[in-house]
C-alpha positions as a printed Julia matrix, in Angstrom:
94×3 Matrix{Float64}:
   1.09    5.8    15.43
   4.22    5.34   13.36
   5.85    6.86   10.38
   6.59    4.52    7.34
   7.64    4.92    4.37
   5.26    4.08    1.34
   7.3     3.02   -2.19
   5.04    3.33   -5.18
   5.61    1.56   -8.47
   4.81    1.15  -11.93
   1.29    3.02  -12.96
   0.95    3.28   -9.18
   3.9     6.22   -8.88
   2.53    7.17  -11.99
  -1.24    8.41  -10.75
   0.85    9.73   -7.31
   2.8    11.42   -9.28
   5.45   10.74   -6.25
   7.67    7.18   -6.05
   7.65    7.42   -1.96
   5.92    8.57    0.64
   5.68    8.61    4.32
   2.27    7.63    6.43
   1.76    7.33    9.79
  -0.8     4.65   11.18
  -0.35    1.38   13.58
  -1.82   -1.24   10.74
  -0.95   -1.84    7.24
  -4.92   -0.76    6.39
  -4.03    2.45    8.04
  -1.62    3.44    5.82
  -3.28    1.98    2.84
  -6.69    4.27    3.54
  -4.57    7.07    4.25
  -2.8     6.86    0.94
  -6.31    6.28   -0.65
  -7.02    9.62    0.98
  -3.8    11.37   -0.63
  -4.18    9.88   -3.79
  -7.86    9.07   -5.08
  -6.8     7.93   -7.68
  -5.04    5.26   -5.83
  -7.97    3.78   -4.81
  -9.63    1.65   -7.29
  -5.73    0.71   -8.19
  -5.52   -0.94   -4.74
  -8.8    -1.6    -3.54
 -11.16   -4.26   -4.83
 -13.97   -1.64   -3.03
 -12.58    1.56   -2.83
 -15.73    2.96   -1.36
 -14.73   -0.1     1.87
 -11.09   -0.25    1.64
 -11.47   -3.3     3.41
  -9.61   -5.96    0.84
  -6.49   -5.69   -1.85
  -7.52   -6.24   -5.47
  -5.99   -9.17   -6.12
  -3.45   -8.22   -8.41
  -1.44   -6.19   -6.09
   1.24   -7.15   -3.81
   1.94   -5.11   -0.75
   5.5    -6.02    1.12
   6.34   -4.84    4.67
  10.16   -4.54    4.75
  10.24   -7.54    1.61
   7.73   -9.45    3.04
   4.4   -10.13    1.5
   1.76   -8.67    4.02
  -0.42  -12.11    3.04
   1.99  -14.13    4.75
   1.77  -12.43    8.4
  -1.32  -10.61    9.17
  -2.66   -8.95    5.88
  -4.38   -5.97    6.18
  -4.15   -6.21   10.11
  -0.67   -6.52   10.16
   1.05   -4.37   13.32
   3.61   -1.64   12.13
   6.84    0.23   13.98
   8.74    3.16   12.99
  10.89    2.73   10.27
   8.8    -0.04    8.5
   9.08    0.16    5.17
   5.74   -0.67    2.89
   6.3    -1.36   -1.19
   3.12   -1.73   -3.05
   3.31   -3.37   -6.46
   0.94   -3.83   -9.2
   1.58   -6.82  -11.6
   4.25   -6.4   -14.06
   4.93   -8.59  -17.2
   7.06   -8.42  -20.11
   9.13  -10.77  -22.3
């Protein structure tokens, strides 16, 4: 396992109460169910099941160091120390 650090935003860091966070786990889904644990609130915010965690809603955006976790390996995708996760809900304005 690995430590990484978890950046909240928006109505995410809002229901944490907290704007970062550090996780261990090997795989982005590790973290992400850990967090869920932390935070239940978190949960239906990120999960499109939250009783499965098994697949994003698909509003939100995780990035792994800046890169969208859709583009490599999703949920499945491999961590190492100092990885750095944001997770971002959609944001709009004018």
């Amino acid at each position: 396992m690995v430590d990484v650090k978890v950046k909240l935003f928006a109505n995410l860091r809002e229901y944490a109460g907290v704007s970062e966070v550090t996780i261990s786990g090997d795989i982005v889904s590790d973290i992400l169910n850990s967090l869920g644990q932390q935070y239940p609130q978190l949960k239906e915010l990120i999960f499109e099941n939250p009783e499965y965690e098994d697949e994003l809603q698909g509003y939100i955006n995780v990035l792994l160091n800046g890169e969208n976790i859709q583009h490599l390996e999703g949920l499945s995708t491999q961590l190492k120390d100092y990885d750095e996760i944001a997770i971002l809900p959609p944001v709009s304005g004018g």
